[in-house]
C-alpha positions in Angstrom: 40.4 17.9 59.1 42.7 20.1 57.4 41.9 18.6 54.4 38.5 18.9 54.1 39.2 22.7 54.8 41.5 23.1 52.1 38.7 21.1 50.2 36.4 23.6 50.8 38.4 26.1 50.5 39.4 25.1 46.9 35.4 24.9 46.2 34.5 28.5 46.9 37.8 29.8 45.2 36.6 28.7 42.1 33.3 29.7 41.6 34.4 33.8 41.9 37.6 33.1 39.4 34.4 32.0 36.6 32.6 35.5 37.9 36.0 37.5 37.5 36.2 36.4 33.8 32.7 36.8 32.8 33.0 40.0 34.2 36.1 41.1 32.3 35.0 39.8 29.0 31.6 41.7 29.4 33.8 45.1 29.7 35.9 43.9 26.8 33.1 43.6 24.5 31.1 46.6 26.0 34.9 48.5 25.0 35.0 47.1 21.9 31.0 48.3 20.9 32.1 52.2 21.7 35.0 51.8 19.5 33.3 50.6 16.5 31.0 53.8 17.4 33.6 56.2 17.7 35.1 54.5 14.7 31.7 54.8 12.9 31.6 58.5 13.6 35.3 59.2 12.9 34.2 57.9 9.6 31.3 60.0 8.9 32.9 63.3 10.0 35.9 62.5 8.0 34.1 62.1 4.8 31.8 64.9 5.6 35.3 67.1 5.9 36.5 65.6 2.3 33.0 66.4 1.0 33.3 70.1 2.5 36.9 69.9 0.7 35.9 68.6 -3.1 32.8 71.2 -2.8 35.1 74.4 -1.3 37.6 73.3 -3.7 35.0 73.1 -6.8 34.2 76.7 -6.1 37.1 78.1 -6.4 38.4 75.9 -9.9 34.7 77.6 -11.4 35.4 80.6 -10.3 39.0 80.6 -11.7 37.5 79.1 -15.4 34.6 81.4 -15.1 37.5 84.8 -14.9 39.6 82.7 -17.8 36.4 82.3 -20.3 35.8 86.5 -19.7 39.6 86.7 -20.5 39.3 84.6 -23.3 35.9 86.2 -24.5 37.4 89.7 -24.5 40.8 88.7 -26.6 38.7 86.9 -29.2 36.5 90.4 -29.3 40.0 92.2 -29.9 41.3 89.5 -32.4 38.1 90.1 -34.5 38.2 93.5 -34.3 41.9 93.8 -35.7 40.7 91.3 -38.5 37.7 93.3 -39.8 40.1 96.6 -39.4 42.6 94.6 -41.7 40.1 93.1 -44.0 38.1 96.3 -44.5 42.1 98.4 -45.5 42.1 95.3 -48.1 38.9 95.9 -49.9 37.2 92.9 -48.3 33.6 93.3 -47.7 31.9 92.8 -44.6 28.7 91.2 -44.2 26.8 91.5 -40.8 26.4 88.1 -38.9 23.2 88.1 -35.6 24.8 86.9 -32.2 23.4 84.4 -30.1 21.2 86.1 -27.2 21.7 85.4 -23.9 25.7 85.3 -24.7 28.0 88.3 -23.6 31.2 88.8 -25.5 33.0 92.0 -24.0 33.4 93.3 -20.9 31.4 96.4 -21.8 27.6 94.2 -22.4 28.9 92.5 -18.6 28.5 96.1 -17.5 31.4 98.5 -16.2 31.2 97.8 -12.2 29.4 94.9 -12.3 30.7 91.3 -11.3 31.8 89.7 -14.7 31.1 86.0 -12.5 27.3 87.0 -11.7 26.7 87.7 -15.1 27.9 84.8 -17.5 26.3 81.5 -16.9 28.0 78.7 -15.6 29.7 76.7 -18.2 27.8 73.4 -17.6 24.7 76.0 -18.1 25.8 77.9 -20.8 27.2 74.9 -22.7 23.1 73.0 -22.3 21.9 76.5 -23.9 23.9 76.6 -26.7 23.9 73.0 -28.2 20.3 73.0 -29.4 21.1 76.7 -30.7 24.5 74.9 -32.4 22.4 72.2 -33.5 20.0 73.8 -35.1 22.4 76.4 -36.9 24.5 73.7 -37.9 21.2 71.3 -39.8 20.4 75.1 -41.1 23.3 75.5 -43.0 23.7 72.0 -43.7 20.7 71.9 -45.2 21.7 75.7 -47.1 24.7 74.0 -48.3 23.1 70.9 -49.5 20.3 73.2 -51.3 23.0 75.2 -52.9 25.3 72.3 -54.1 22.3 70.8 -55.3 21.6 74.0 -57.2 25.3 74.1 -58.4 24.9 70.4 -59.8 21.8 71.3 -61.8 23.1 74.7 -63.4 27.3 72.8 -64.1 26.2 70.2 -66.8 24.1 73.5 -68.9 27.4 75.4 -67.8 29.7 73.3 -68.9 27.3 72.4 -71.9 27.3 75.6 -73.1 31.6 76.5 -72.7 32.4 73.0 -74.4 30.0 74.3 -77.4 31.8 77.7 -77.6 35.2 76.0 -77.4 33.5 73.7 -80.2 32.3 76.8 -82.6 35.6 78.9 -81.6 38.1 75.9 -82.5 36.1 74.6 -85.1 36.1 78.8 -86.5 40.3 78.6 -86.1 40.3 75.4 -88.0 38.1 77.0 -90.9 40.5 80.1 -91.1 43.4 77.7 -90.7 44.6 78.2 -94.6 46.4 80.5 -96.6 44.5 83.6 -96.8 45.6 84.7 -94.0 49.4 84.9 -95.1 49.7 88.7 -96.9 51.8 87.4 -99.4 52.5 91.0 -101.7 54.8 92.0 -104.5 57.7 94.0 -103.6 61.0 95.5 -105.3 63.9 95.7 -103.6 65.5 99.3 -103.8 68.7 99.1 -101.5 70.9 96.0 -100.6 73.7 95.4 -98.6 76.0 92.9 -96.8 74.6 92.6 -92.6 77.3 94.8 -91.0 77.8 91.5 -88.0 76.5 88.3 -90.1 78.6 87.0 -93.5 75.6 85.6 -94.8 72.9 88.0 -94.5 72.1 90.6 -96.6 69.5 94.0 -95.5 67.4 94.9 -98.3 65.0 98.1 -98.4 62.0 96.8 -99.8 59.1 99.0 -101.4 55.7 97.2 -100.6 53.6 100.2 -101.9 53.3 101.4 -98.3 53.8 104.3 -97.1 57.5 103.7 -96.7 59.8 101.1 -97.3 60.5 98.0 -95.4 64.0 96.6 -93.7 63.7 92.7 -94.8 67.0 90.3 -93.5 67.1 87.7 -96.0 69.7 84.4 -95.8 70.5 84.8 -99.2 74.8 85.7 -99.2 76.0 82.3 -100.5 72.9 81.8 -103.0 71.9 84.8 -104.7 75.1 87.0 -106.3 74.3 90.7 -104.6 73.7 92.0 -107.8 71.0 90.2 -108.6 69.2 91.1 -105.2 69.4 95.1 -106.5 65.8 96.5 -107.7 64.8 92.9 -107.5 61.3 92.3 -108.0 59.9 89.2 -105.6 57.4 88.2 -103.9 57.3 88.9 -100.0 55.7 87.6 -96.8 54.3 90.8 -95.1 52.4 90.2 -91.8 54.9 88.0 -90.0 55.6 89.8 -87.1 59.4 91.5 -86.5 62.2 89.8 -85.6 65.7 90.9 -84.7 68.4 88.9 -86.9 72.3 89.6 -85.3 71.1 93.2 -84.0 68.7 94.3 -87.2 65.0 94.1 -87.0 63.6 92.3 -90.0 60.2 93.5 -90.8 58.9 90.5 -93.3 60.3 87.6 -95.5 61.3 87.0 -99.3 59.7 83.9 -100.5 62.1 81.5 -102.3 61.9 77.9 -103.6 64.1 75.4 -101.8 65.7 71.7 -103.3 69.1 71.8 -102.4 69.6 75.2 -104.0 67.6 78.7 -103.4 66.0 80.7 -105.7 63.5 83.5 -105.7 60.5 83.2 -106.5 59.4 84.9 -110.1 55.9 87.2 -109.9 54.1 87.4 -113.5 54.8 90.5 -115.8 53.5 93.8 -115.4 53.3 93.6 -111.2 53.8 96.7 -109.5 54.7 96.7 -105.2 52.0 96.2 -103.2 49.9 93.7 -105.6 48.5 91.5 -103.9 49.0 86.9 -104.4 45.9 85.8 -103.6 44.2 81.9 -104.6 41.9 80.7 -106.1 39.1 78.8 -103.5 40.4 81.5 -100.2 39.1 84.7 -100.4 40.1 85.5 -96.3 41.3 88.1 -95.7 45.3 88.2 -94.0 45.5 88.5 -90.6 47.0 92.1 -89.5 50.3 90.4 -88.0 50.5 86.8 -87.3 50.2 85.5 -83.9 53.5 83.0 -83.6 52.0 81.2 -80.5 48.9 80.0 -83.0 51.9 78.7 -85.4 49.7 79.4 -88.1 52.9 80.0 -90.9 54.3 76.7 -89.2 51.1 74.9 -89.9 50.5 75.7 -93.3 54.1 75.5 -94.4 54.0 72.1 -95.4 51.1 72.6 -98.0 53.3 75.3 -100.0 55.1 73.7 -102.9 55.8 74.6 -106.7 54.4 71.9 -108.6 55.9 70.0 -111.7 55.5 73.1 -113.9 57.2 74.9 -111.4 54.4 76.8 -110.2 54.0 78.1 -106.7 50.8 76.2 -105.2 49.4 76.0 -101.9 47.6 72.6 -102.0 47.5 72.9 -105.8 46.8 75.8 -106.0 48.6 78.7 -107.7 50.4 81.9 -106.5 48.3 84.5 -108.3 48.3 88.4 -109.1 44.8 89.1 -110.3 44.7 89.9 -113.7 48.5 89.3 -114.2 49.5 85.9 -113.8 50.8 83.3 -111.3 54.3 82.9 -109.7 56.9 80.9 -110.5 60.6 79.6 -109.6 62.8 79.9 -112.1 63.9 76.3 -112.7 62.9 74.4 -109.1 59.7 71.9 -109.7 58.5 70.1 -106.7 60.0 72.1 -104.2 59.3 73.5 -101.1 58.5 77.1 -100.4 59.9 79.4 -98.0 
């Protein structure tokens, strides 16, 4: 009896322990549903707060670029102004260049009260504007440059055509006048000598040229010609070579003297008075005023002036002559050189 009551008892016990558990797990899950909600909203509002954030954020970053790029736009106005005051104290002229509309670039065109913000574009705004504007400028004066190079490349070969035929006619003009017509070569007599106060070997001679006064002429000539021999002297003398100092006195021209291990002086023909002229046969120039030494033009023709076998002073073969007198001679030196 007892146990068929505990039986029974056992059977209904059972039954409400299922119930309790179905129960609890229903609650569980109808828990868990209102979380993810909640969680689902938390979400939301969260990124809604960090969207509020980036955009509050953004604001204040363009409005701190937008007061830099005035800043900036006024400091560049100053800078240019400063350069144009320095280029216009330095002679450098100014040439007027349009600005881009729709663009301010001082403080003064943003107007005096006014918010400088309100007035200048955004940057994203500003920047779409301007970059056809830059575009097109910049395939303007591409094209401008290409024109003009173009233009440059046609006119340089005629350019250069035309210098490299002037060089042409003026070289081939200093190689024409390249002989020895332009070397005054004139008789002269030497009216005063002495020994070079500071040199051994020199001696100063006062040489009458037919000018209007005599000529100082430093000649190397101490241990080759006796002085006596150098005293009213009649020579022939280089007279456009230009003056030259020798140990403190100024030389004013040159006595021309055949050289072969010994010196002597050359000899003019009979009857020559100072200031006749040597002139030669085939170069009838006329001597350069003073000779340029950076043209080397005494240098260059040095080498052609020799006295021949007969002793006769040549240039090329040519003879040393005084119209109407004779030619010049050395006194026993054949095949020599001349200086």
């Amino acid at each position: 009896m007892v146990d068929n009551k505990r039986s029974r008892i056992q059977n209904v016990q059972f039954p409400f322990s299922t119930m309790a558990s179905a129960t609890v797990l229903k609650g569980l899950k109808l828990r868990a549903d209102q979380a993810d909600g909640i969680i689902a909203q938390l979400k939301h509002q969260i990124a809604a707060l960090q969207t509020a954030t980036a955009l509050s954020a953004g604001k204040g970053e363009e409005e701190q670029l937008r007061e830099k790029n005035n800043a900036l736009q006024d400091e560049i106005e100053t800078v240019k102004i400063s350069l144009k005051v320095a280029e216009i104290r330095n002679g450098v002229k100014q040439i007027g260049v349009p600005q881009r509309r729709g663009i301010t670039t001082s403080a003064g065109q943003r107007g005096a009260g006014g918010d400088k913000a309100a007035q200048a574009p955004p940057p994203q705004a500003a920047k779409a504007t301007d970059q056809p504007q830059a575009k097109k400028a910049k395939t303007e004066a591409g094209q401008a440059k290409d024109a003009g190079q173009a233009k440059q490349d046609k006119e340089k070969p005629a350019k250069d055509n035309k210098s490299k035929g002037k060089k042409a006619e003026a070289g081939a003009g200093e190689a024409e006048k390249m002989d020895v017509s332009r070397l005054d070569f004139r008789v002269g007599k030497i009216v005063a000598v002495e020994k070079h106060p500071d040199a051994d070997t020199l001696y100063v001679e006062t040489v009458d040229l037919g000018e209007e006064k005599p000529r100082t002429i430093v000649s190397g000539l101490v241990n080759h010609i006796p002085i006596e021999q150098m005293q009213d002297r009649v020579a022939v003398f280089m007279c456009n070579l230009k003056a030259s100092k020798m140990r403190g006195v100024s030389s004013e021209g040159m006595i021309m003297c055949a050289k072969d291990g010994k010196i002597e002086i050359l000899e003019p023909p009979p009857g020559v008075i100072p200031g006749d002229r040597v002139t030669f046969d085939g170069y009838p120039g006329t001597p350069d005023k003073q000779l340029n030494p950076k043209k080397k033009v005494w240098e260059t023709l040095k080498p052609d002036i020799r006295t021949n076998k007969e002793r006769v002073a040549t240039f090329k073969g040519v003879p040393f002559k005084v119209e109407g007198k004779g030619i010049v001679k050395a006194p026993t030196l054949a095949d020599a050189e001349i200086s």
